[in-house]
N, C-alpha and C positions, 0 to 999 in steps of 0.2 A: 661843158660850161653852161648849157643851156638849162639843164635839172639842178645843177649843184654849184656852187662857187667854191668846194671845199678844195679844186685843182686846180685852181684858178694860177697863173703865175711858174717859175722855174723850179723851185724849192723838190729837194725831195720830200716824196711823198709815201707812203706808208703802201703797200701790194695787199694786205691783210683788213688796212681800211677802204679800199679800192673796193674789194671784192664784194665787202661787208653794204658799202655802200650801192654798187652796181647792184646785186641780190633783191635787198629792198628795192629800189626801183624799179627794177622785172617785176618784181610782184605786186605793187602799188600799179604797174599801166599794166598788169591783168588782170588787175581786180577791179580797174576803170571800166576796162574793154566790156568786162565780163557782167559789172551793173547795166553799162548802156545795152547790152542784149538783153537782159530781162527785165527791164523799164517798159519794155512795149506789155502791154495788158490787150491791145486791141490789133487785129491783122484785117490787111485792106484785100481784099477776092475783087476787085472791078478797078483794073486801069483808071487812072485820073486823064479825063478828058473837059476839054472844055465848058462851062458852063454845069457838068454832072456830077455832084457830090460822089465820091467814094462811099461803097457801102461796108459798112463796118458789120463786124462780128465781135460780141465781147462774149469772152471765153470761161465758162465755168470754172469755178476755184476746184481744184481737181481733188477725189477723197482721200482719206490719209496713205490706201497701198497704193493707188497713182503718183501721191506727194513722194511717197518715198523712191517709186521704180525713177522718175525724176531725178532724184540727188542721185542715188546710186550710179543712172546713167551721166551726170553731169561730167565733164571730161575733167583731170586732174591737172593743176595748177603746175605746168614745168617746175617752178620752183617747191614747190610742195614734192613733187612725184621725187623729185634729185635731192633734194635743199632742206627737208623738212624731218627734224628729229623730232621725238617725243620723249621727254623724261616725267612717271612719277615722281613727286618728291613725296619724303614722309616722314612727319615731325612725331616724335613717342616722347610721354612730358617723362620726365625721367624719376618725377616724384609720383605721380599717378598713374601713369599709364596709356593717359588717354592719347587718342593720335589723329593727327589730319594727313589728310590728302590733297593732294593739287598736282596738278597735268604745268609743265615748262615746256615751252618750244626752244626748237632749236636750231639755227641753220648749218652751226657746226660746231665744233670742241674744242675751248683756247686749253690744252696745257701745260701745266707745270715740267720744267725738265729736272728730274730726280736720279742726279748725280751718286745718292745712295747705295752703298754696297755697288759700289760697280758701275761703268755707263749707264748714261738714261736711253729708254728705248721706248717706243710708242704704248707698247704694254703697262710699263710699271707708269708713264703719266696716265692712262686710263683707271688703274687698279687707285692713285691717289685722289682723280676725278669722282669716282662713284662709292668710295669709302665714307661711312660712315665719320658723322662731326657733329660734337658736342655745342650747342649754342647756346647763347644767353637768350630767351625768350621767357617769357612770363606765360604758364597755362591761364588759359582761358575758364576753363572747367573747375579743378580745383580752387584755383588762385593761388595756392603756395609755392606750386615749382618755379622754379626760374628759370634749370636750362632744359632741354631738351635734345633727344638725338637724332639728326637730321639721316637720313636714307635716299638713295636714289637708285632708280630702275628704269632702263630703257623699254617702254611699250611701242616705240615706234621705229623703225629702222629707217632712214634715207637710201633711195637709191643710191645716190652716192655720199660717200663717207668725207667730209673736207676738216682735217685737223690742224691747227693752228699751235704751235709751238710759242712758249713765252718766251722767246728769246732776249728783251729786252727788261733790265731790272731799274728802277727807278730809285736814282741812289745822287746824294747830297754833295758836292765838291767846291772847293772853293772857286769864287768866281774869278772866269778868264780875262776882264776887262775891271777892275774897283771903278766906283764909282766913287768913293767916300774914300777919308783920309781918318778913316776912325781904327783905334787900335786893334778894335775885331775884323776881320777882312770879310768881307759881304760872300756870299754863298750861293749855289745857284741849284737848280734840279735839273740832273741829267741823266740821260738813260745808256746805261752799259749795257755793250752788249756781253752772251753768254754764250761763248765759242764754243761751248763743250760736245761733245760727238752723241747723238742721237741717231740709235739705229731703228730702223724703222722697214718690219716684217715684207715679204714681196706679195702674203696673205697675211689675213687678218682677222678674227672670230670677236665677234660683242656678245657671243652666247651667256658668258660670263658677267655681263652686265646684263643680263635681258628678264624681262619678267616673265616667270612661264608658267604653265598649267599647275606647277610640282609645287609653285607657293601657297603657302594656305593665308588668303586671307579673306574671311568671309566681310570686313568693312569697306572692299573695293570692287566700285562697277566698272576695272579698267581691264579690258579687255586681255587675256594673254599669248604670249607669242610663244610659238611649240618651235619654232624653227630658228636650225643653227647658220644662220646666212655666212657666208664667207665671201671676204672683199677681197679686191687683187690691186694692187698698186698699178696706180695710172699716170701718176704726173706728181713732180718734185719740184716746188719754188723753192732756189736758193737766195737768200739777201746777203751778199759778199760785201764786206766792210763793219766796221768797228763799232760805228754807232748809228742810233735811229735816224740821225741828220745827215746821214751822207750815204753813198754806195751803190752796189747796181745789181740788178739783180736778173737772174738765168731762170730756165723753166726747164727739165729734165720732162719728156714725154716718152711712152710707149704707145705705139700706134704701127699703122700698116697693117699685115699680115695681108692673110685671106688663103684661098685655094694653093695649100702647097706650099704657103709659106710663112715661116716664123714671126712676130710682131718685133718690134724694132725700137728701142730705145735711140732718142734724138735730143743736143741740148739744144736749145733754141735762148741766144746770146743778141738780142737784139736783130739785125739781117741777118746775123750768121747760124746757118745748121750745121749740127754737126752731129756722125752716128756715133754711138759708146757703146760698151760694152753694158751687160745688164752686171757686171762687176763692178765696174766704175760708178753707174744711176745707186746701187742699192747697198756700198760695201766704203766706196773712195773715201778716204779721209776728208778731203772738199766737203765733197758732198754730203756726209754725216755730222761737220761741223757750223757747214754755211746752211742746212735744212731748214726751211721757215714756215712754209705749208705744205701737207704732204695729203692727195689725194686719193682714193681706194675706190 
């Protein structure tokens, strides 16, 4: 309550905005921490004693391959090193040709659940994430195109993977209390939720999405990534209940192991633990239905 007043009170609240919010402020008080350490320009070499000025040393601007050994050694931003996607975008006019580039951050992947041909599954909401889409923009270059086709390429991998399921659809109903005696009954926006079963791999490949050596594209200076990383499921937010305004919600973890012994799926239910099977965290109808965030 001290950072945010967005929790303030009893009301349910959203795990997905929790997380999003919590993230940014990790990162906002280490990018404070981390200005106030390289604010000093001057370092004191003689204890402060009575009466005796400190003697100061002011530090030469150091040359461009010290500038750089510098950043390279700067230590990496917890949330940057877990938290931090990179997406190419790439816009091609589709009357001329011409195309830009731009770098998107990302802390994690809201997608779409695509019911299509069958269950939705972590795969095919990724494959409708980085798919190509047609837009209305106006080229800059020519002036005559109007739409353009948008592309995306992953250039940066997060050490950890946090995908976010859209499980709520924002949809018009009529309203539960009128307020008015008018023939038309007053309306309201409410979000349904989307029970539908989302399976979701125990590994996981974004090779598929990744920008790599094998692309040719001589108009970009964005670096490419040769390697197939493979993620492993870690942990399951379930949100149990019907709509965004009410409900409770569980956390499926894999954790333990060590010397000799296997890693251990637990739900964790508020105080209560409990052990599952990895049939149950990765297959249970529950669990595939109530799925909200699912991390790798």
């Amino acid at each position: 309550d001290t950072l945010s007043n967005n929790y303030v009170g009893w009301d349910q609240r959203d795990a997905h905005e929790f997380l999003t919010d919590l993230m940014d402020l990790l990162h906002e008080e280490e990018q404070r921490l981390r200005d106030d350490n390289n604010s000093a320009e001057t370092r004191l070499i003689t204890p402060m004693k009575q009466n005796v000025p400190p003697t100061v040393i002011h530090t030469q601007s150091p040359t461009k391959s010290e500038h750089s050994a510098v950043v390279s050694a700067a230590p990496t931003r917890p949330t940057d090193e877990y938290f931090k996607l990179e997406v190419e975008v790439r816009l091609v006019c589709d009357t001329c040709g011409y195309t830009r580039n731009k770098i998107e951050m990302y802390r994690h992947l809201s997608l779409d659940i695509d019911t299509n041909d069958g269950d939705a599954t972590i795969e095919k909401g990724l494959q409708k994430f980085f798919s190509p889409e047609v837009l209305e923009i106006s080229c800059e270059k020519c002036k005559e195109g109007k739409t353009c086709t948008q592309s995306m390429r992953l250039v940066q991998s997060p050490g950890a993977l946090l995908i976010h399921l859209k499980r709520f659809i924002v949809q018009e109903q009529p309203a539960l209390t009128p307020t008015n005696t008018s023939s038309t009954p007053p309306r309201e926006v409410a979000y349904i939720k989307n029970r539908a079963r989302v399976k979701y791999p125990q590994t996981l490949s974004m090779n598929l999405f990744e920008k790599h050596a094998t692309d040719n594209d001589s108009n970009s200076s964005i670096p490419l990534m040769n390697k197939n990383k493979q993620y492993k499921l870690r942990s399951v937010v379930h949100h149990i209940g019907n709509t965004a305004n009410r409900g409770h919600y569980t956390t499926d973890a894999l954790g333990g192991g060590g010397e000799d012994k296997e890693e251990q799926w637990t739900r964790f239910d508020d105080g209560v633990t409990t052990p599952i099977s990895k049939d149950e965290a990765l297959r249970g109808d529950d669990s595939q239905r109530n799925a909200y965030m699912v991390m790798y």
